[in-house]
N, C-alpha and C positions, 0 to 999 in steps of 0.2 A: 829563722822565721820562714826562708822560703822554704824547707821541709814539709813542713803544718801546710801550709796554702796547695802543694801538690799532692797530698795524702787525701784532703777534702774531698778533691771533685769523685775518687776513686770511691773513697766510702759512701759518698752518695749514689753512687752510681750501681753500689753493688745492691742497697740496701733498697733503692727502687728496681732493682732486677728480682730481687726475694719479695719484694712487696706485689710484683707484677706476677711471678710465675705463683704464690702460692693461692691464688683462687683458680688459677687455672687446672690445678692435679685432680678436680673433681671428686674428693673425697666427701665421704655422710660424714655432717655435722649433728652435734646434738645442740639443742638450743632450747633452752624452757621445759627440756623432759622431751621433747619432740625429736626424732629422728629425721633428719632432713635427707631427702634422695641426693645424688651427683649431681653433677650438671650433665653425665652422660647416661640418665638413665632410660630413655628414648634407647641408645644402644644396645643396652643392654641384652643378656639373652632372657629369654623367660622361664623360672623351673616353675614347674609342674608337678605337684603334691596331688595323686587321686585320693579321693575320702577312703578311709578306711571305714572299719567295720565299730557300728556305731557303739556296739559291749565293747571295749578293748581285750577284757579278762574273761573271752569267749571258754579257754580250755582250761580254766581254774575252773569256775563255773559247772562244767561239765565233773570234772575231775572231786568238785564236793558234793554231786549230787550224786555218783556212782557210790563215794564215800557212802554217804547216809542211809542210799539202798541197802548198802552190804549191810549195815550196821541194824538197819532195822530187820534185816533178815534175821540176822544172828537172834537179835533177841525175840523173834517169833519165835524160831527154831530152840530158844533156853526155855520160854516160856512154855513151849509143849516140850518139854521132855528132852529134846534131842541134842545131839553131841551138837556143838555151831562147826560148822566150816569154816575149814582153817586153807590157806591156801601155802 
């Protein structure tokens, strides 16, 4: 019996030491779908994202209109006659 009674205080002791330290590690919680900040996010450092360019798909873009140019050349160029340009 005295085993049991000296094992107790130890298990309690550990088990309020893991209860005390894990709010403290500061980690994001999700809760309800909501991301919750640390408790250290005051510390934090700040990144910094500039806006990009508000087309993303600036050089595709470009790249299908050159297409279409050439394309409609060609068939100018079948239309009257001529060999198309071939590159």
């Amino acid at each position: 019996m005295e085993s049991n009674v000296r094992k107790t205080p130890w298990r309690s002791l550990l088990l309020l030491a893991a209860a005390a330290v894990g709010p403290a590690t500061g980690c994001q919680v999700d809760i309800g779908g909501q991301t919750l900040p640390s408790g250290f996010y005051l510390q934090d450092d700040v990144q910094y994202f500039p806006p990009g360019p508000e087309f993303k798909l600036s050089r595709e873009a470009a790249a299908m209109k050159t297409y279409a140019e050439e394309q409609a050349a060609q068939q100018r160029a079948v239309s009257a006659g001529l060999s198309p340009v071939r590159r």
